[in-house]
N, C-alpha and C positions, 0 to 999 in steps of 0.2 A: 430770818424766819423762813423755814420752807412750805411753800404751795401744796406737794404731797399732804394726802391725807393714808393714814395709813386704814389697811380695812380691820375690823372687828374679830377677835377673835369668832365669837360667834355665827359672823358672815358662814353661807353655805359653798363652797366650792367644789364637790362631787355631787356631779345627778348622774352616776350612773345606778344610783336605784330613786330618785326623785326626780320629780316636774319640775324644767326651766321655764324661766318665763320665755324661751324661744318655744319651746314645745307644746306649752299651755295655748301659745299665740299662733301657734302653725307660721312662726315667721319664713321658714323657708320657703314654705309655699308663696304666702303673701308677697314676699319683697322679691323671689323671681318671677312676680306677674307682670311685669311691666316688659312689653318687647316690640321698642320702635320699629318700623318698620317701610319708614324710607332709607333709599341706601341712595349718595351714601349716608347713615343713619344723623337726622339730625339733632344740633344739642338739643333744641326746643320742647322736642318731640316729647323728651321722657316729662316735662311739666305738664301737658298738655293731657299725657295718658295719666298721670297721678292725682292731677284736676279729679277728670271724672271717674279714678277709682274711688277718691274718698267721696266723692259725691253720692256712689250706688251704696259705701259701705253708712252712709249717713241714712240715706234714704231708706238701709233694708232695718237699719232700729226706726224709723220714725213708722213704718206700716206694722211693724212689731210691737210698738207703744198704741198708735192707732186702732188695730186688732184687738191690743185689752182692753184699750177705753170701752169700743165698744162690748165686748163681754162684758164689764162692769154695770154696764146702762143696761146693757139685757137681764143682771142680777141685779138691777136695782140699786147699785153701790156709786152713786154718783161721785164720792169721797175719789174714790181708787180712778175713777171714767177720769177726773178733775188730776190727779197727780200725774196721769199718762200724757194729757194733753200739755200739761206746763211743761214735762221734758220734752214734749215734741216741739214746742215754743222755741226752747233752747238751742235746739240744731237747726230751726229753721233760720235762726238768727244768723249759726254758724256757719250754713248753708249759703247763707247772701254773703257773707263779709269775704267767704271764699271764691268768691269773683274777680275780688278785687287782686289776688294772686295771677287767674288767668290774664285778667285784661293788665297784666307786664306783658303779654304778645304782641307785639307791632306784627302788623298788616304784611311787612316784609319776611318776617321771621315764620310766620303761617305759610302762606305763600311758599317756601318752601319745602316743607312737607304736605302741605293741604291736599296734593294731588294722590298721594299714596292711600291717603284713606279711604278711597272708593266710595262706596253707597251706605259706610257706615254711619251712622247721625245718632246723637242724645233723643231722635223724636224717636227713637226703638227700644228706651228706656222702656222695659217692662216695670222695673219699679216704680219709675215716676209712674206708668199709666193704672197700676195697682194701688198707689197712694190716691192719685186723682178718682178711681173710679170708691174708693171706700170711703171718700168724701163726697159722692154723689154725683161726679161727673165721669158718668159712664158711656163708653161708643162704642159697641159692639163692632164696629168697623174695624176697629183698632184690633182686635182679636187673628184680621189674615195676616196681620203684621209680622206674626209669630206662627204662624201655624204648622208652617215645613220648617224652618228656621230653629223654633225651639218651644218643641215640644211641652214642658214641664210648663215653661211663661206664658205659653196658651191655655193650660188647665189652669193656670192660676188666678187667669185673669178671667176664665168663664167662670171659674166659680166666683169671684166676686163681683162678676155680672148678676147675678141672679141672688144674691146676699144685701137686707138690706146696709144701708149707710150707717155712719155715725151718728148721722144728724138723724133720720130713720128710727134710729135706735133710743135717740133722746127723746123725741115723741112718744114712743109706744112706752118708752118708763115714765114719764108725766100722765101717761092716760091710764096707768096702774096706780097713779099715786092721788089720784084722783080730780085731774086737771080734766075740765073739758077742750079735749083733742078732738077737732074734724075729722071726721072716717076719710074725708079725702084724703090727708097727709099719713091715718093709721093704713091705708089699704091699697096705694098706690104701686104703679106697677115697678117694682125697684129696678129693672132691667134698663128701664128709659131715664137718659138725663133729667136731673131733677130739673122740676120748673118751677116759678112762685107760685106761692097758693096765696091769694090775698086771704082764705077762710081762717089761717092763721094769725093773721094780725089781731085781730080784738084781742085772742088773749094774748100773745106777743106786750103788748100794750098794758095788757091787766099787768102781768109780771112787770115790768119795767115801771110801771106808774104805781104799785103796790109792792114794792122790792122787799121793804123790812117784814113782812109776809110773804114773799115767798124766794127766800135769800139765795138757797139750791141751784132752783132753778133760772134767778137772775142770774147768778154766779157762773151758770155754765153757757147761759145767753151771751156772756163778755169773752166767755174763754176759747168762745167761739168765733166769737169778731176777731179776737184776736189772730187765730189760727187761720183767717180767713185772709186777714190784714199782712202778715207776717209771707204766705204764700202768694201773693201779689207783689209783694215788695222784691221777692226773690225771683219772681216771674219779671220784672220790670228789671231788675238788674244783671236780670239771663241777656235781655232785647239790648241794654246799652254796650254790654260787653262785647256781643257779637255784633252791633251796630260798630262799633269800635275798634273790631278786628277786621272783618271783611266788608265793610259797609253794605250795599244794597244787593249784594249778589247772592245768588241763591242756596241753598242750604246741600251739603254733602249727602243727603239724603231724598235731596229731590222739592222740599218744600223751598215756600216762596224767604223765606229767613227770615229778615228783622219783620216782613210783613206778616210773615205767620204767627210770630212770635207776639206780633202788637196785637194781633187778634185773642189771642190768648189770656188778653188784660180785660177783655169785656166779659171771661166766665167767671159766674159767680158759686160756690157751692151751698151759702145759708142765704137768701134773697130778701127772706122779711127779719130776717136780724139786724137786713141796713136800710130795708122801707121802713119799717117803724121809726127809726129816728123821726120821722119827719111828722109822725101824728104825736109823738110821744111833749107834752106841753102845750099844746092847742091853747 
């Protein structure tokens, strides 16, 4: 019996007047990105750059699905805001499990390149800080980051400085839909990291203790833990990997590392989605 499979007639073998799926995919661009650059160049290197290429190409669909949901909630389409958020679920999943590919670096195998990478660092991820700031944790600080550096990732990220949140966004559709929202949470200054509002809780509480009355928007109270839970997880599995790789030594970018990274575990982006638990059954 032979292995060979033979191809189809039908199969397409001339694009010189059709789309490849090289072409379609800009693969030449894409697969000549990668260019180690310790010499002499090491093997490691190229996993280490392919890491964090799928990481930004992850991250620029999850602030792309993010950006709809919220359109969605601004048209009042909770359905559509709800399908964006369960794909972004999905790559956050994707997101963590892809650690565990990095952390094959032993500490020795870094180490030999690690010095070539100068002041580059993941904390200059303009994506991540676009995703984090559309979820409500916004630093204007972060904005000199980029500002000589690159140009575009400093407009992008001032304007979703001054654009409300996701979670922003779900409030003001509940207070059209006829929920009573606190003017604290509808009118807040969205520039500044969000903070809890406890004036949220009572109805937090109503929803969750009245669910089968108000299904929508329980439904998107969970889908929000989740997304919330999901981004912790993957934050918690960023700290062991690099705990794992370089231990307590400080980060290629100047921060304190696994320290800064632990700190990182204590911001929250929806705060009374996980205080309520705690009144929710009295």
């Amino acid at each position: 019996m032979s292995n060979a499979r033979d191809l189809e007639d039908g199969i397409v073998r001339d694009f010189r007047q059709s789309m490849s799926y090289a072409s379609y995919l800009d693969l030449p661009t894409l697969l000549s990105a990668q260019h180690p650059v310790s010499r002499p160049e090491h093997h490691d290197e190229m996993l280490f750059i392919v890491q964090h290429q799928t990481t930004e190409l992850w991250l620029k669909l999850v602030l792309h699905e993010l950006l709809a949901a919220r359109a969605a909630f601004d048209a009042d389409e909770p359905g559509p805001a709800l399908k964006a958020i369960a794909r972004v679920k999905h790559i956050q999943r994707t997101l963590t499990e892809q650690w565990s590919v990095l952390a094959t670096l032993t500490p020795t195998e870094y180490a030999q390149f690690r010095d070539f990478l100068g002041a580059s660092s993941g904390f200059q991820s303009a994506q991540y800080r676009a995703v984090e700031f559309i979820l409500g944790n916004t630093n204007a600080g972060m904005l000199a980051v980029f500002e000589d550096s690159d140009p575009q990732a400093h407009e992008l990220l001032s304007r979703l400085l001054h654009e409300p949140s996701i979670y922003d966004a779900f409030w003001a559709h509940l207070a059209r839909s006829g929920y009573d929202v606190p003017a604290s949470a509808l009118d807040r200054d969205v520039s500044q990291p969000y903070a809890a509002n406890d004036e949220l809780l009572p109805l937090i509480r109503g929803i969750y203790e009245r669910a089968e009355d108000n299904w929508s928007a329980y439904e998107t109270c969970e889908e929000l833990v989740d997304l919330e839970e999901n981004f912790q997880l993957w934050r918690f599995r960023h700290m062991r990997t690099v705990m794992r790789t370089i231990g307590m030594k400080t980060g290629t970018g100047g921060s304190s590392g696994v320290g800064f990274l632990q700190r990182a575990l204590d911001l929250t982006f929806f705060p009374e989605l996980f205080a309520v638990r705690t009144q929710v059954g009295r």
